[in-house]
C-alpha positions as CSV (number, residue, x, y, z in Angstrom):
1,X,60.2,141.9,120.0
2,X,56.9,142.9,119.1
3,X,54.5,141.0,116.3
4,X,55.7,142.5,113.3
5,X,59.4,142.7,114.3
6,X,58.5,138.7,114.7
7,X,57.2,138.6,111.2
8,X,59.9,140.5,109.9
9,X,62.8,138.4,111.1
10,X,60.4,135.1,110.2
11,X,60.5,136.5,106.5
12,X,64.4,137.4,106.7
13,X,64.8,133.8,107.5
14,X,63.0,132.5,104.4
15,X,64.2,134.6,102.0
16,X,68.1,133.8,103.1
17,X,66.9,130.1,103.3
18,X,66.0,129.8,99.8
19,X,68.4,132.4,98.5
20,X,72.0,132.4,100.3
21,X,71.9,135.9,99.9
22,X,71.8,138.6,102.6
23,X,68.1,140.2,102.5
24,X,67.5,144.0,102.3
25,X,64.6,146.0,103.1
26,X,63.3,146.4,99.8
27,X,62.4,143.1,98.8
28,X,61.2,142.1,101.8
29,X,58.1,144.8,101.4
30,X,57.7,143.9,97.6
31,X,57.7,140.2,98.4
32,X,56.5,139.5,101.4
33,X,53.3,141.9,101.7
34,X,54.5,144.1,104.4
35,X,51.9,146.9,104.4
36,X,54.3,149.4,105.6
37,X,57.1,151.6,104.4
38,X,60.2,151.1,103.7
39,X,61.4,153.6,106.0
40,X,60.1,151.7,108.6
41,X,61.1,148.3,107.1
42,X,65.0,149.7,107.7
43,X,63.8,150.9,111.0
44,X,62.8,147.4,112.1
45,X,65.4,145.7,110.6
46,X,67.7,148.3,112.4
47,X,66.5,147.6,115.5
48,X,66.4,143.6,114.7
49,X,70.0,143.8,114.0
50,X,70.6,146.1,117.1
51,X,69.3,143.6,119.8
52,X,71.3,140.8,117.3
53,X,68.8,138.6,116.2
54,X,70.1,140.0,112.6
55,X,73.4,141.0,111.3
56,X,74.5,143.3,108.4
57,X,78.1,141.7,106.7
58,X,79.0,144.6,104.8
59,X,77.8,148.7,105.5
60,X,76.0,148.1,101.7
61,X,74.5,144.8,101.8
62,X,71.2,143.8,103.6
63,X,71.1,141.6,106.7
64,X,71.4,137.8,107.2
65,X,69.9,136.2,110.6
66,X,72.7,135.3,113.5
67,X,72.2,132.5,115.7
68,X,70.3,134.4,118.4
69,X,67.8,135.0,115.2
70,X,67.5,131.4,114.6
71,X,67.0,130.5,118.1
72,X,64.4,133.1,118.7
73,X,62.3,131.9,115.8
74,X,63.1,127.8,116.5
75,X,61.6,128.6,120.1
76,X,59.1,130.9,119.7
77,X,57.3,131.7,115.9
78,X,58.4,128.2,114.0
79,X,55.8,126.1,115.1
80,X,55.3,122.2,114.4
81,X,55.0,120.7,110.6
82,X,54.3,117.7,109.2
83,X,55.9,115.6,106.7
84,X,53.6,115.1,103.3
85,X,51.8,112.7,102.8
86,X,53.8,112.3,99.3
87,X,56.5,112.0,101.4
88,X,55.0,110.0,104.0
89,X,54.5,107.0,101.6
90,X,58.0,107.5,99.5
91,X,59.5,106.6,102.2
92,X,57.5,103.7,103.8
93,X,57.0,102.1,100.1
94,X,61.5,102.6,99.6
95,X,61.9,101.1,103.3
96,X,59.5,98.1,102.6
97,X,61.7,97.3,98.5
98,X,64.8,97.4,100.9
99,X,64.0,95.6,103.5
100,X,62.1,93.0,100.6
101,X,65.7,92.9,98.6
102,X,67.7,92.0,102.0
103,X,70.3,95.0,101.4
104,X,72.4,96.5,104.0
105,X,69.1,98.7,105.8
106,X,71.6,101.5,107.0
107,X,73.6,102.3,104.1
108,X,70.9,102.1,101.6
109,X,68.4,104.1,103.9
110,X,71.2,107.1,104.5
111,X,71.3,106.9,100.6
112,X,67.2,107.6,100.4
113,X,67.4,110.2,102.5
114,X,70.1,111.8,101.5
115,X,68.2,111.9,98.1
116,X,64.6,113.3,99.6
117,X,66.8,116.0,101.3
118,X,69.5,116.6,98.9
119,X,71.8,116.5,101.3
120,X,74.3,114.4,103.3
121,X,72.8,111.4,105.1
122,X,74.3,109.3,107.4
123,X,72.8,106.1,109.2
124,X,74.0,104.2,112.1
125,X,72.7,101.6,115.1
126,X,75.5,100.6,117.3
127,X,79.1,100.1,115.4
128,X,77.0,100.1,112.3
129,X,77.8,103.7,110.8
130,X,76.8,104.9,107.0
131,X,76.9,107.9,105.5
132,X,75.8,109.5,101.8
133,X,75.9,112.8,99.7
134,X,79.0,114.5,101.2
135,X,79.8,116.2,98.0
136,X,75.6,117.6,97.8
137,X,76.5,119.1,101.5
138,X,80.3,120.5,100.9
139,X,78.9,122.1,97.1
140,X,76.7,124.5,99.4
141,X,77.3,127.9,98.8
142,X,78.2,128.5,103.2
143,X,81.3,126.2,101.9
144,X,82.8,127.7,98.9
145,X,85.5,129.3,100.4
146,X,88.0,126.6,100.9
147,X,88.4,127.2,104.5
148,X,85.4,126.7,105.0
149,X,85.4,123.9,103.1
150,X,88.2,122.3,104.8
151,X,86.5,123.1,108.2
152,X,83.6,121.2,107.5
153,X,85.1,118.8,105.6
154,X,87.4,117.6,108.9
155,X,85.0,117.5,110.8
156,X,82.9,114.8,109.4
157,X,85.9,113.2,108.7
158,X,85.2,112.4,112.6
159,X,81.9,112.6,113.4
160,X,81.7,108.5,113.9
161,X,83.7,109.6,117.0
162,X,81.3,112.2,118.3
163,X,78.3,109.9,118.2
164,X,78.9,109.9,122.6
165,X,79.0,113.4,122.4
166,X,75.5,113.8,120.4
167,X,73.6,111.2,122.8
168,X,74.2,112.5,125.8
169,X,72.1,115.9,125.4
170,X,69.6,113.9,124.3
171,X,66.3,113.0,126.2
172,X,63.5,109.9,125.1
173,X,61.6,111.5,122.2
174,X,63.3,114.9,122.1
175,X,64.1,116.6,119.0
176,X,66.3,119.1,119.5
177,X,67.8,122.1,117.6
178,X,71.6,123.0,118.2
179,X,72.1,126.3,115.9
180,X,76.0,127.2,115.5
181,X,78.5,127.5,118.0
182,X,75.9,124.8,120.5
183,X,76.0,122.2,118.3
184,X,77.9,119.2,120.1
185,X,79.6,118.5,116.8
186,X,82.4,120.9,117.1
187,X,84.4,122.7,114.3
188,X,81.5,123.9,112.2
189,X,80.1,127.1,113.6
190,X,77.8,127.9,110.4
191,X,75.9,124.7,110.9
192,X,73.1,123.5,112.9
193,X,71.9,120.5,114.3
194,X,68.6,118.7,114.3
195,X,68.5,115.8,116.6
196,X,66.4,113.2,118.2
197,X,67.2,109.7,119.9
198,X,66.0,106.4,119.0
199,X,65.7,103.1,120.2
200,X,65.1,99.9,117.8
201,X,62.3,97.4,119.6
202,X,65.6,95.1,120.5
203,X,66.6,97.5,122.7
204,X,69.5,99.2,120.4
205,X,70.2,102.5,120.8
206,X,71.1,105.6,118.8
207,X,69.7,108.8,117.1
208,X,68.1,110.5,114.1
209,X,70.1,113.9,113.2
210,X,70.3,116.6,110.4
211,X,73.3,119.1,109.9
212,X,73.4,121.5,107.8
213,X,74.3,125.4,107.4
214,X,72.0,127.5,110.1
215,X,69.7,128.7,107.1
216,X,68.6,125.0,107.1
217,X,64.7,124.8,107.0
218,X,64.3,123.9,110.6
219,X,60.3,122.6,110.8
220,X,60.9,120.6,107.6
221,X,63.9,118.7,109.0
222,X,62.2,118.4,112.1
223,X,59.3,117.0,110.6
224,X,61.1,114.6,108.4
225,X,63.2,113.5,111.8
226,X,60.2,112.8,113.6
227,X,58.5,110.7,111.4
228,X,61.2,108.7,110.4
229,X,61.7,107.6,113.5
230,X,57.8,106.8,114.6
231,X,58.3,104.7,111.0
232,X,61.7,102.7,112.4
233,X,60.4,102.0,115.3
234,X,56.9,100.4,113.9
235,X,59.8,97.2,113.6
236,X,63.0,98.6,112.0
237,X,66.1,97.8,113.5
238,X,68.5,100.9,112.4
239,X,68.9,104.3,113.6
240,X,69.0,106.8,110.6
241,X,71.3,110.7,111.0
242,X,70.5,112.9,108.1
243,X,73.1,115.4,107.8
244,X,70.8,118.5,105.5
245,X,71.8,121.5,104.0
């Protein structure tokens, strides 16, 4: 894939990110700046979509990345980002009120975070296992359909009992991105997972993660993942999973 090709697919990717809607040639060279045709937009994309880093659902619509895309541009154009500073101190001034009113840390912490991301959250350390904003993940447009829906909607029903499943691809202070189909969370397909383990200062054990659908934005969940847990373990004692749309 050469640079442009690169920047072309990068662009696909933020446009169905932010729209839900497959992406045609047109708008990507009146949005995005491409100073070329759009002849040769279609011939990109066409050749994008031939080596299957894009797919087209329908002969008339434009193209929507498949998980080869997403894994091509996790690996190699995404790059590192890092939470806000806005963001940065929401979070430690909301950890501090909770720990200072003596709630329960892991259901009111999956409830923040399920708030900054508007999406499902769920905390857990141990048997301790929270979770918060299933209807913000299930009113996504990936889930309209209702078997889709119901798909997703089973499997969290057990995702307490995949926790085993999660940890062990894990290494000490990986993040990792399963897109689709490699997720270890089986039964949803059109959602990815960001992960990365963590380990309290007494020694407990668990993991930060965020699913959501594959058109999730990958270096801000990342980010947020990462710094959560350098905040936890500074003398927090739960393990926070954000599941993000």
């Amino acid at each position: 894939m050469n640079k442009r090709q690169q920047e072309i697919l990068a662009a696909v990717i933020e446009e169905y990110t932010n729209s839900a809607v497959p992406v045609g040639s047109k708008i990507l060279v009146e949005k995005y700046d491409f100073d070329i045709s759009p002849a040769t937009m279609r011939s990109d994309m066409n050749k994008l979509t031939e080596d299957g880093f894009l797919h087209q659902p329908h002969i008339s619509a434009g193209r929507i990345p498949t998980d080869k895309g997403y894994k091509y541009f996790v690996e190699e154009i995404m790059g590192d980002e890092e939470l806000s500073l806005v963001d940065q101190k929401k979070l430690q001034a909301e950890l501090l009120k909770l720990r200072a009113q003596n709630q329960r840390l892991s259901r009111t912490t999956a409830k923040l975070l399920s708030g900054m991301s508007g999406n499902l959250a769920i905390s857990t350390i141990e048997k301790d296992f929270s979770e918060f904003g299933i209807r913000e993940l299930l009113g996504k447009p990936e889930f309209r359909e209702m078997d889709e829906f119901c798909k997703v909607a089973e499997a969290l029903d057990f995702i307490d009992e995949n926790v085993d499943a999660i940890l062990k691809n894990l290494k000490d202070n990986e993040t990792r991105i399963f897109i689709g189909k490699d997720s270890p969370i089986k039964g949803i397909p059109n959602c990815s997972l960001v992960v990365s383990p963590y380990q309290t200062k007494l020694g407990q054990k668990g993991f930060l993660a965020i699913i959501g659908p594959k058109r999730m934005k990958y270096a801000e969940n990342k980010s947020l993942l990462d710094y959560v847990r350098k905040l936890l373990s500074a003398g927090a004692v739960i393990v926070l999973a954000i599941i993000v749309m």
